[in-house]
Every structure is written in structure tokens, then in C-alpha cells.
C-alpha positions in Angstrom: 137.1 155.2 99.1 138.9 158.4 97.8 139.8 161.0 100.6 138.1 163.9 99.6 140.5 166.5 99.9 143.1 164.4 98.4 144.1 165.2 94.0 144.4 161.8 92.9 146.7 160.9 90.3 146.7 158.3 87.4 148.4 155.5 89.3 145.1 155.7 92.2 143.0 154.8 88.8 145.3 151.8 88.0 143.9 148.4 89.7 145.6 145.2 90.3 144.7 143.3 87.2 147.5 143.2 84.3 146.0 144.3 81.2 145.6 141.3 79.1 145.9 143.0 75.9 148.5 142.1 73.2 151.6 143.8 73.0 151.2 146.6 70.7 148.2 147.3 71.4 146.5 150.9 71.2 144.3 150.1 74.2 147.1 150.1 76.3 147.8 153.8 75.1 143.9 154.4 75.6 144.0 152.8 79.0 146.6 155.6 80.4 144.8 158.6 79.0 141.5 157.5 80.5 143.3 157.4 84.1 145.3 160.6 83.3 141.9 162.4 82.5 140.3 161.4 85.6 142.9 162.4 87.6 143.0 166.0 85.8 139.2 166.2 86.5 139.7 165.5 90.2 137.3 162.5 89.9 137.3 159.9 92.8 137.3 157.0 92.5 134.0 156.2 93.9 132.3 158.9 91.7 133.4 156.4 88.3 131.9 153.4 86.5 132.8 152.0 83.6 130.5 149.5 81.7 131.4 147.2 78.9 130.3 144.7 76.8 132.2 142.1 74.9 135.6 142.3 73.0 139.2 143.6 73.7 138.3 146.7 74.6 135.4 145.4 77.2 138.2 144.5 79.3 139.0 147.6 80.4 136.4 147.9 83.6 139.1 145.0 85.0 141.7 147.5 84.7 140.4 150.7 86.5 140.2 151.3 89.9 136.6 152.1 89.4 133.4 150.7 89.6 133.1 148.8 86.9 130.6 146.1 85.0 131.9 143.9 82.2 128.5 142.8 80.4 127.0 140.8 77.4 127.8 141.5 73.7 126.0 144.5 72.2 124.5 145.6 75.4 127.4 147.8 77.3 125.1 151.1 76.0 121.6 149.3 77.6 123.2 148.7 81.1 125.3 152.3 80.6 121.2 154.1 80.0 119.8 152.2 82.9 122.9 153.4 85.2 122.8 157.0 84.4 118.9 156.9 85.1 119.0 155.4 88.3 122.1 156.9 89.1 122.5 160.2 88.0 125.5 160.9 90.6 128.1 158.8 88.7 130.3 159.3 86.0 129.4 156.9 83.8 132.0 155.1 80.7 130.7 153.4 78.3 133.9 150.9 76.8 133.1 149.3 73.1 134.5 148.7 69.9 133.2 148.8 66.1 131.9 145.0 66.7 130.2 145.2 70.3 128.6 148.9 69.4 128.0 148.9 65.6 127.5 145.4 64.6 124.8 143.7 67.9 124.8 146.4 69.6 124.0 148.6 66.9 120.3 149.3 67.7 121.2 150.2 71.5 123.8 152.7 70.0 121.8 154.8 68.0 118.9 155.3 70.5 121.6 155.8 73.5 122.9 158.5 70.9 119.5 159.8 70.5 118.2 159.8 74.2 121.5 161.7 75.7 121.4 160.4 79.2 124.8 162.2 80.5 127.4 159.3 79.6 130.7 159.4 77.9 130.9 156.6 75.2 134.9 155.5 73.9 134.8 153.4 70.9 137.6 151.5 70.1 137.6 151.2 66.1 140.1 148.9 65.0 138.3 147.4 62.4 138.3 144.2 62.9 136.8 141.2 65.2 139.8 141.3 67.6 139.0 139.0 70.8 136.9 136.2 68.3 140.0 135.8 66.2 139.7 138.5 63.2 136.5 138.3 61.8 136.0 141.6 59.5 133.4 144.5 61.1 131.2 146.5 60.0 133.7 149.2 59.6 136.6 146.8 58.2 137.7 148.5 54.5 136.3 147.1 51.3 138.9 144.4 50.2 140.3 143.1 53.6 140.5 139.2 53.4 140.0 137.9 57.2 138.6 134.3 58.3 135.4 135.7 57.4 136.1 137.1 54.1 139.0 134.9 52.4 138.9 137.1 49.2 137.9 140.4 50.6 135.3 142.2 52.5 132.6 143.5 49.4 130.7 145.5 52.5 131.2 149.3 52.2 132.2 150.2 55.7 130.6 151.8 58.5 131.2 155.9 58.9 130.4 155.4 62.8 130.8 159.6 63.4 128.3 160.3 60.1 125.9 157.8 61.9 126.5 159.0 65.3 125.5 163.0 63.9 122.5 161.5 62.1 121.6 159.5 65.2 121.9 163.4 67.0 124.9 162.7 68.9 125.2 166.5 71.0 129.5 165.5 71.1 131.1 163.6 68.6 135.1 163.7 68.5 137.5 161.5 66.5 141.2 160.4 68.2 144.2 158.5 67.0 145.7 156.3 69.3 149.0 157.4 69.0 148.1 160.9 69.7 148.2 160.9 74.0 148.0 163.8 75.0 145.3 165.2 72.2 143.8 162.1 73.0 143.7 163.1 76.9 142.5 166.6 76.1 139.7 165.7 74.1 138.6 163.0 77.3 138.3 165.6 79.2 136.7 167.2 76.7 134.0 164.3 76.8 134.1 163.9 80.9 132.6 168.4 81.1 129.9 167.6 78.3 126.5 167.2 79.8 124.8 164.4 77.5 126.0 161.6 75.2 129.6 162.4 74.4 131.2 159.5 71.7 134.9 159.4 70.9 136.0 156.8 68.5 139.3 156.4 68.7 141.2 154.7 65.6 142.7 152.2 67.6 145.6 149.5 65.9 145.5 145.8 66.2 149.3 144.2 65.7 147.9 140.9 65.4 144.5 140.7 63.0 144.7 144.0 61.4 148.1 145.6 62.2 148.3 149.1 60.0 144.7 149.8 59.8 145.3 153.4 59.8 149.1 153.4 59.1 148.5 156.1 56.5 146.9 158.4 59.3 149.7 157.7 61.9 152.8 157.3 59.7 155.2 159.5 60.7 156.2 160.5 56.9 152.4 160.7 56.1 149.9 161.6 58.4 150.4 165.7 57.9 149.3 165.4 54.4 146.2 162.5 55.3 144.8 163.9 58.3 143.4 167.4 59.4 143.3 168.7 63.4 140.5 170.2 64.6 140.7 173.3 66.6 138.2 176.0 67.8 138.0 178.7 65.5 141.6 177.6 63.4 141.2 177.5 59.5 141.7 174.1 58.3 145.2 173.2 57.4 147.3 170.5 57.2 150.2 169.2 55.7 153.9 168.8 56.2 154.8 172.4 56.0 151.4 173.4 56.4 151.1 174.4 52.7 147.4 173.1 52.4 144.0 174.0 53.5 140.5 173.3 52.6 137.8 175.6 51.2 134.2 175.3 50.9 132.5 176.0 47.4 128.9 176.6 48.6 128.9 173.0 50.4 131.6 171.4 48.5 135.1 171.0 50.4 138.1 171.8 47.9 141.7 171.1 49.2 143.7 174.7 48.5 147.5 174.9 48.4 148.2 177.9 50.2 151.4 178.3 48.0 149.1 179.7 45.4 149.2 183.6 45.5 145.2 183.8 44.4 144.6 181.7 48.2 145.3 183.1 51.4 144.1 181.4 55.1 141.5 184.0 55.2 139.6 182.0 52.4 139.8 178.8 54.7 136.7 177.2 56.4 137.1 178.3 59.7 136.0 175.4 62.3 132.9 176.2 64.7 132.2 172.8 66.5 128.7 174.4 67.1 127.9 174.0 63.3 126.2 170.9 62.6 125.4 171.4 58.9 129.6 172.0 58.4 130.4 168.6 61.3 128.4 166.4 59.0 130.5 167.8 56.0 133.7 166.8 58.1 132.1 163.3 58.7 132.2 162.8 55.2 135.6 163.4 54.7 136.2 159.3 54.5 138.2 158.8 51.5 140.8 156.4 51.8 144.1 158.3 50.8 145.9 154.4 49.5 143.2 154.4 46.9 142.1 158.0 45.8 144.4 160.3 44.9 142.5 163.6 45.2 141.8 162.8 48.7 140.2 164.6 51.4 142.2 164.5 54.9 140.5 162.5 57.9 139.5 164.6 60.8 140.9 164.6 64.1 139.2 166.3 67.2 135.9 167.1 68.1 133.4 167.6 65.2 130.5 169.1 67.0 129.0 169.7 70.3 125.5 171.2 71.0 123.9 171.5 74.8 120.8 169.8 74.5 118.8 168.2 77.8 119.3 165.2 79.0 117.1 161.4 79.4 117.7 161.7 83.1 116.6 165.4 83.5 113.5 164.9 81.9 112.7 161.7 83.5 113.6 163.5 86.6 111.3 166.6 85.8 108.7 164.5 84.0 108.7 162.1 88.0 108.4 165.5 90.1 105.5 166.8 88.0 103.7 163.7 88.2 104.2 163.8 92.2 103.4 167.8 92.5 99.8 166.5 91.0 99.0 163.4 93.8 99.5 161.3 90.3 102.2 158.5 89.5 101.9 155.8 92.1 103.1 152.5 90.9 99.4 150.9 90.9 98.3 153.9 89.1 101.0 153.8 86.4 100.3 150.0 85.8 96.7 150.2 85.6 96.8 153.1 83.0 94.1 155.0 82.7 91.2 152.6 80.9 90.3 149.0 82.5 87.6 146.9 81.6 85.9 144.3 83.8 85.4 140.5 82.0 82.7 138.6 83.3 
């Protein structure tokens, strides 16, 4: 147990166990930002679980020096819900990828997203079946030949933040791997929401799908395929940060801001409090290698909105029930008909 008047650092979040990922990796990148954010939160270690299900990423629980509960495929978000409710007191982590949360765990993602018990969800995307030996996922691009899809996935994939908004996700932010210390930022980010927070992170796999999102991360190309997010900043991007992007009614236009006729004062100004305008940005999922007149990919946090929580009405929704002399177990399981059978 952590002293209490002790700041922890990252290294009294790091357990015994070597991670077991390939080198390469982006979970080992994902790994140290997790334990730096704790640390910068003053969490103990006592105070933490994470929960997982199945795949690379569901490893992680091994790795912290944390509770921790390495599960079944598709059901990291189940156990995760049940936790928080019974268990309000912990932090609670929910570790997945596009496979375990989107593909059979998809139905437990959407109404976790939806009931916003107070639980931080990190999605490792890397689009593709990493642990199994790289079958394509639901968010693997169209043309991809894997062991699963010898002349190309023909699926249109996944747009996991658009269904996460439609699903009424209250925080929904997008990271890049390679990004640490945004990446850090926007965990903590995560960690001070109160509800359902989900950061996908666009995570690369050197061995089954190394370069996934090269064009986002290349050094030489990511300022002109990829657009931050910041509080109340105009949208820009760009290598000499000559572009920005406009809305016509609801229509994003990219702008050069070379052009005398636009000035940043035209720019859509980012408010992560405006759902209409976050499930515009979720749109923006063009894939700059095969449309030229792309739109950049956001990074950050698209929207947040304080909305209650699962436990806190279950909580309110218990005391009410016990304020009244109602809601003893043999009440609650006899409801409030029965019929005799002779």
C-alpha cells in the first residue's frame, strides 16, 4: 500500500512483469504515459484498477502496479460497469483494442458508452488482429490483404469516435502514439472527467500492420494530414501553418491562409462543449494516400459534456428506495404482482 503523504512517481506504477509486447510497439509508449499520468494525479496505487479483455493491449493490467483483472474477449467494458458500481471508490481503466471493443465486445461498448458509469476507457486502434496473428478488424482500411482477407479487406472500416458520439460518449479524445506528452495531457484529461471518458489512441503494429497511420505520424507529413485540437484555437495545420479550415453552414472547407480574402478570424474556432461541431470533426476520416482534397484527422479531445453518472443514480435511485421502508431483496424479487397456482 501507497504512504499517503508520499507523491509517487511513474517508476511506483511499474510492476515486476516485462512487458511482453514486440519491439516497436506503440503500447510500450502507451504504457509510460498511463504511469506518468497517475503519478501527476497523485493516484495511489491502491486507489487504481485496470481491467482488460483479450489482445495485445489486454496485457497491460500485468504491467501496472495496480489492481488489475485480465478477463475474457469482448467483455473488459462488462467487468469495468460492474466495478465502478460496486466500487465507486476506485479509479477504474478500461484496456482494449479495435478487436476486443469493437468487433465482440461491441455491444458492451456502446451501452458502457451510453450508461457513463465514471471509467476511463483507452483503445488501442491498430487495425488489425495483433495477438491472433493479423486477422483484419473492424477498423482495418478497405484494401488491406491479411490472413483473413488475402486480396483485400472489401469492409468499410469502423469510425470508432463517430460511433462513440452517436453512442453519447460525454469525453471522446483521439491520440497518436508517438505524441507522449500530448498523449499524457490528454490522460489526465480522461482521469478529472466524471463519466465515460474514451481515448483511442492510433497505436502502430511493426509486425502485422506496421505503417498504419504512417501518413499521420511521418515526420515530413503529418503537419499537412493531421489537425490538433486546442480549447478555443482556430483550426490550423500545416507545415508553416499556412492552412485552416472553415465551415460553410456545416460543410468543413480547408482555407490557405496565404490567400489575402482569408484571415484566422474566419477559422472554426474549437469549443469541445459543441457536440453538433465534434461530430463534424468525427467525420473528418478521409484517408490522405487516396483522396487528394483531404480533410486533416483530428487529434485531441473532440468533446466533453458533464452529464450524471450509472453509479450516482443507482446510488440515489438505492437511498430513495430505503428513505421509503421499500427495496429489501425479497421485496425486489417478488415484484409487485404474484399469483398463487393450485
Amino acid at each position: 500500500m501507497s504512504d499517503t503523504n508520499t507523491q509517487l512517481t511513474a517508476k511506483d506504477f511499474t510492476s515486476s512483469q516485462e512487458p511482453k509486447w514486440c519491439p516497436g510497439c506503440g503500447d510500450h509508449a502507451v504504457l509510460q504515459q498511463l504511469k506518468n499520468a497517475m503519478a501527476d494525479l497523485n493516484l495511489k496505487t491502491e486507489e487504481v484498477v485496470f481491467v482488460s479483455g483479450i489482445g495485445c493491449s489486454s496485457r497491460l493490467p500485468y504491467y501496472v502496479a495496480t489492481y488489475g483483472v485480465h478477463g475474457i474477449h469482448g467483455r473488459a467494458m462488462a467487468m469495468g460497469s460492474g466495478l465502478k458500481a460496486a466500487r465507486p471508490d476506485l479509479s477504474v481503466w478500461v484496456a482494449t483494442g479495435d478487436g476486443d471493443a469493437l468487433s465482440i465486445g461491441g455491444n458492451h461498448y456502446i451501452h458502457t458508452i451510453r450508461r457513463n458509469l465514471d471509467m476511463n476507457i483507452i483503445l488501442f486502434n491498430n487495425e488489425i488482429y495483433g495477438l491472433t496473428k493479423g486477422q483484419y478488424s473492424p477498423t482495418s482500411k478497405v484494401g488491406l490483404k491479411t490472413v483473413t482477407s488475402p486480396n483485400g479487406v472489401v469492409d468499410y472500416p469502423m469510425n470508432t469516435l463517430a460511433l462513440t458520439l452517436g453512442s453519447g460518449g460525454t469525453f471522446v479524445a483521439r491520440v497518436l502514439d508517438r505524441d507522449g506528452k500530448f498523449m499524457r495531457e490528454v490522460f489526465k484529461r480522461s482521469a478529472q472527467h466524471r463519466g465515460t471518458s474514451v481515448v483511442e489512441i492510433y497505436q502502430n503494429c511493426p509486425i502485422y500492420n506496421d505503417g498504419a497511420f504512417s501518413v499521420f505520424t511521418d515526420r515530413e507529413r503529418k503537419a499537412d494530414t493531421i489537425v490538433y485540437l486546442e480549447q478555443g484555437k482556430p483550426l490550423v495545420f500545416g507545415k508553416e501553418s499556412n492552412k485552416g479550415i472553415m465551415l460553410d453552414g456545416f460543410t468543413p472547407l480547408v482555407v490557405d491562409l496565404g490567400d489575402s480574402s482569408v484571415s484566422k478570424d474566419d477559422l472554426w474556432v474549437h469549443d469541445e462543449n459543441d457536440k453538433l461541431k465534434a461530430n463534424i470533426l468525427a467525420d473528418f476520416f478521409d484517408d490522405p494516400d487516396t483522396k487528394e482534397d483531404y480533410l486533416p484527422r483530428p487529434i485531441g479531445i473532440f468533446y466533453v459534456e458533464d452529464r450524471f453518472t450509472y453509479e450516482d443514480a443507482l446510488d440515489d435511485q438505492i437511498a430513495q428506495l430505503q428513505s421509503a421502508g421499500e427495496g429489501t431483496l425479497e421485496e425486489l424479487l417478488s415484484g409487485p404482482s404474484t399469483w398463487t397456482i393450485n
